[in-house]
N, C-alpha and C positions, 0 to 999 in steps of 0.2 A: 808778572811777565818775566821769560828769562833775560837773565842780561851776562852775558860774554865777558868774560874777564881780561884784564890788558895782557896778562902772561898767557893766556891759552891761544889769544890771536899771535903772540911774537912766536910761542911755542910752535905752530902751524907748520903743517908741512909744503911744500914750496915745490913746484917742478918743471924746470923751463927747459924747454927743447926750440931749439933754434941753430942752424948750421953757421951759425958765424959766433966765433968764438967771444969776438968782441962783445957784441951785444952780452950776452951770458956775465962773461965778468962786469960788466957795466950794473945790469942789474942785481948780479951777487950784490957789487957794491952799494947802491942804493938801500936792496934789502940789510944789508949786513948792521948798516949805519943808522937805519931805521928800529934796531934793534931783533932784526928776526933770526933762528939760532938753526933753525932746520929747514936747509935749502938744496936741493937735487937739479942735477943740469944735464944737457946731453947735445955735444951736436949733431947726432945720428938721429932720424928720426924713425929709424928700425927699432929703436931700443926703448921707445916712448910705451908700449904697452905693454914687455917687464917688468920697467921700474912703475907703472902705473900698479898694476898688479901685485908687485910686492909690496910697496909704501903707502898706496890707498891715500894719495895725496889731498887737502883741503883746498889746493889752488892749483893749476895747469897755467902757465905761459906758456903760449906757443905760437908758434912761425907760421905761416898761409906757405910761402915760397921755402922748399926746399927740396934737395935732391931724394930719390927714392922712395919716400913717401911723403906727399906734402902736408900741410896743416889739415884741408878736409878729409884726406884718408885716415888720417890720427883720428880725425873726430869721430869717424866713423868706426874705429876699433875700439874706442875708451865705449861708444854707445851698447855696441855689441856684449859687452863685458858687465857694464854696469847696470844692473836693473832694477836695481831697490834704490838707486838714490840718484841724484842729479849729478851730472858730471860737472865741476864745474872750471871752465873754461874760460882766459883772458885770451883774448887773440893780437898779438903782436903782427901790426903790418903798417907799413906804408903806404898800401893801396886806398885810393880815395874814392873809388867807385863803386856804387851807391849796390849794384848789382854784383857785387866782391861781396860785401857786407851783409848784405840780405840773404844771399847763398849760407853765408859762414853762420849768421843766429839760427837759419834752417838747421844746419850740421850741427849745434848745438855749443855755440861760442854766449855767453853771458854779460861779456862786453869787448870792449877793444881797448888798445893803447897804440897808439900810434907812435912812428918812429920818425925823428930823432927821438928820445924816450926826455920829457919833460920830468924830473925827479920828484916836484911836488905832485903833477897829477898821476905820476908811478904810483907814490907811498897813498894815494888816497885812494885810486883805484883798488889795489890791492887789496886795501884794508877792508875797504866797503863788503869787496867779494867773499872773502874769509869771512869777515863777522856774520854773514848772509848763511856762509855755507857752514858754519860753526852752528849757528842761531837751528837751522838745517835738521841736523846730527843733534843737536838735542831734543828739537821735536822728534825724532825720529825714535828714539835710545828713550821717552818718555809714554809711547806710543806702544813701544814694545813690552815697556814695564807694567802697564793698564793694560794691555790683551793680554800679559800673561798672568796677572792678577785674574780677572775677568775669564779664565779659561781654567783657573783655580776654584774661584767660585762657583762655576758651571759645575766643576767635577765636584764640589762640595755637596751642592746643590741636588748632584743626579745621584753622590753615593745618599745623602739622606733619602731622595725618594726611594732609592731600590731598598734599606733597613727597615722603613716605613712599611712597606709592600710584603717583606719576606716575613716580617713580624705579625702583618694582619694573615698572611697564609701558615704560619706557624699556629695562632690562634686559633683557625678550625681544626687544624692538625690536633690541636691538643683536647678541644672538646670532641673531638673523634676518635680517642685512645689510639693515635695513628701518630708514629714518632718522624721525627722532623725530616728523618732522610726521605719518606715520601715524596714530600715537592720540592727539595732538591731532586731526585730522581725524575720527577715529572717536569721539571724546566729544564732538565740535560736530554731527555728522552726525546722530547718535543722539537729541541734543536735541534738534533740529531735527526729526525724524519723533516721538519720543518727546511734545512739545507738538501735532504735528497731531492724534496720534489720542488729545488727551484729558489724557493724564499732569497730574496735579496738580504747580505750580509746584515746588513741595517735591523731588516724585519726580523730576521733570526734571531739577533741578540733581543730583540724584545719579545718574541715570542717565549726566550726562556725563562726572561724576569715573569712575565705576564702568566704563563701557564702555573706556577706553584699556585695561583688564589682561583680556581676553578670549582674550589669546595670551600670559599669561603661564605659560603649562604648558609652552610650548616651551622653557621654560630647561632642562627637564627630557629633550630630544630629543636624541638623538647628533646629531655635526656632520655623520657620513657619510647620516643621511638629513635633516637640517633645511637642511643646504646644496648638496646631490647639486643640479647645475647640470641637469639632464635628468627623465625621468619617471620616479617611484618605480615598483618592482615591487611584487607584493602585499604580501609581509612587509616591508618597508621602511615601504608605507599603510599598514599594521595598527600600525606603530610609532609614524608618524607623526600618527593619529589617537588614541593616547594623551594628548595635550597637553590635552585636552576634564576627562580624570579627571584628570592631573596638576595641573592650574591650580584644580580645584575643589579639591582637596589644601591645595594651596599657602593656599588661600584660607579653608577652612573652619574652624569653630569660635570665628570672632569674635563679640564680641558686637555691634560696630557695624554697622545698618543698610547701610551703604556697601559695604562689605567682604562684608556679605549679599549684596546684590543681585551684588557681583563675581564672588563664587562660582557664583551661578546663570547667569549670564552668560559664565563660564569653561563653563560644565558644557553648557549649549545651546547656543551660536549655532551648531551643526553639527548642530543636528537640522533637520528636513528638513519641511515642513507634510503631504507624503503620506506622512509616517512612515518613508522610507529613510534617514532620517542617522544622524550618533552621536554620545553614543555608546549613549542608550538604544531606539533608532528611534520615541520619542513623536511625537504627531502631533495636525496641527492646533493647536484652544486648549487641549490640554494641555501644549504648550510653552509656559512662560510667556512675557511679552509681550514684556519686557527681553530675551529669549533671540533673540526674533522679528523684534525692531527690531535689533540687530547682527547676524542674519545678511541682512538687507538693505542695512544700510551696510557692513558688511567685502565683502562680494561684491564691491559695486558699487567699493568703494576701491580693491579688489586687482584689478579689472578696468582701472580705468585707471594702473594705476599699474606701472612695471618690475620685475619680476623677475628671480632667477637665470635661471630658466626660459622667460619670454615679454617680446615688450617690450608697452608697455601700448595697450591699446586705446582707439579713439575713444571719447568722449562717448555719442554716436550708437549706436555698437555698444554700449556697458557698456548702455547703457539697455534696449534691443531684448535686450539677453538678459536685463535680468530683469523685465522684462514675462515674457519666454519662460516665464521662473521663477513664476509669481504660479498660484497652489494645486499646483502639485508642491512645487518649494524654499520658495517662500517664501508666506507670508500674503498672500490676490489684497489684499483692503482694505488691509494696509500698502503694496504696489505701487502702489495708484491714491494714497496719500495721499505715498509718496517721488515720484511723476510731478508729481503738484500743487504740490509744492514743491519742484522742480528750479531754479527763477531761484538760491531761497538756498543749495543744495546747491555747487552750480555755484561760487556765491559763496566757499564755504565752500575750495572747493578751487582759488579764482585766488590768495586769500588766503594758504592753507599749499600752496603745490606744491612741488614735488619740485629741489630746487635739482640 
């Protein structure tokens, strides 16, 4: 349990506002003799939510009765002001009525002292309220230290899962003689059309981590058909468009969002918008969206890009064939929105090309 020490209560800071001079030096003197070192006064009480604001006092004495702004308008400017922590307020008055008092805890008074001011019940009150609001500020300042611990580990947490993720998409990458800039390309790609048509910022950032492992099923493909340098025969494509179930395999049953959206994105980007892909032949907007936007950028990547098989085609040509594609292979509205933002695409792949 914390416990308060004697020099940080005397240390405290102090702020009485009250239009009569007397009272003020009365209690200076009180606190001064009680050993307290840092005390602020004012009989203006214009001048209460400056010095409030500059000194971020541990304790308020203040007046109910005074000219220009009384004690409940004070209370009512420290509340305005202070929102992370309790104001904490002694209310100085000689009002005995019962409907004074209940108004004033409303406004945010934490006790009272009454006047003539009693010296022992001064130094006790005082004290009670400080140790309170010290005790206060250190829950608070303890609080702050564990959420930002806790938002450390979060981030520790979410870069381990995205190394984990980029490494198992790296690993088909590489039993695919296909070098890493790939799915970096295709997680920048995908963000890139995934913010044209809408994705909320949130969804975006995961759609980028998420789309590099869309060919992560290929770990799962023999070498004789994932690297045969020539064109598969049928049973060879029937092997090879396993990768679709395998990668959702690989993928499913987490619980994290991320790794959700990877599996759906393993499972689609080879369906087809007029329903001939695989590996379930869905179609249209029943392919989800994530599914729809990778089979638009994997196309368009593997088009310009070398293969075993082919060397890579023009700019020019990748584009004109998937226009070609827009409501057979792929979504016409994700086509006109990959065309619209060809400058950054373009961008995307002067950036990571193909060493």
């Amino acid at each position: 349990m914390a416990v308060v020490r004697e020099e940080d209560i005397h240390n405290a800071c102090v702020l009485i506002v009250d239009d009569q001079a007397y009272n003020i030096t009365l209690l200076r003197m009180i606190l001064r003799d009680s050993g307290y070192t840092n005390i602020l006064a004012t009989t203006d009480s214009r001048e209460a939510l400056p010095m409030y604001e500059k000194h971020r006092p541990d304790l308020v004495l203040l007046d109910l009765q005074m000219p220009h702004i009384d004690g409940f308008g004070v209370m009512d400017q420290l509340r305005e002001v202070e929102h992370s922590s309790v104001v904490p307020i002694l209310v100085l008055t000689a009002e005995l009525d019962p409907e004074v008092r209940y108004k004033a805890l409303q406004s945010g008074a934490r006790d009272f002292l009454n006047k003539p001011f009693d010296r022992i019940e001064t130094v006790v009150r005082i004290r009670n309220l400080i140790e309170v609001q010290l005790l206060h500020k250190h829950i608070v300042r303890q609080n702050e230290i564990l959420e930002s611990k806790v938002r450390d580990r979060t981030q520790e947490l979410r870069d381990t899962q995205m190394e984990i993720i980029h490494r198992l998409g790296h690993a088909a990458e590489y039993k695919d003689n296909e070098t890493g800039n790939h799915i970096i390309r295709m997680g920048l790609l995908c963000g890139v059309l995934g913010e044209a048509v809408g994705m909320a910022p949130q969804a975006c950032e995961m759609l980028r981590h998420a789309s590099p492992m869309h060919d992560v099923g290929k770990i799962g493909i023999p070498d004789r058909v994932l690297l045969k340098p020539g064109k598969l025969d049928p049973d060879e494509w029937e092997v090879m468009k396993t990768h679709a179930a395998i990668g959702t395999d690989l993928l499913s049953g987490s619980k994290s969002p991320l790794v959700q959206m990877a599996a759906t994105i393993a499972l689609t980007h080879h369906e087809r918008w007029d329903g001939t892909g695989y590996p379930y032949r869905l179609r249209g907007e029943g392919i989800p969206l994530v599914g729809r936007i990778a089979a638009v950028c994997d196309v368009f990547d593997a088009l310009t890009s070398d293969r075993p098989y082919k060397r890579a085609w023009t700019v020019e040509d990748s584009l004109e064939e998937i226009r070609r594609g827009a409501g057979t292979h792929f979504d016409p509205a994700l086509v006109t929105l990959f065309d619209a933002n060809i400058a950054e695409i373009l961008a995307i792949r002067a950036q990571y090309h193909e060493d």
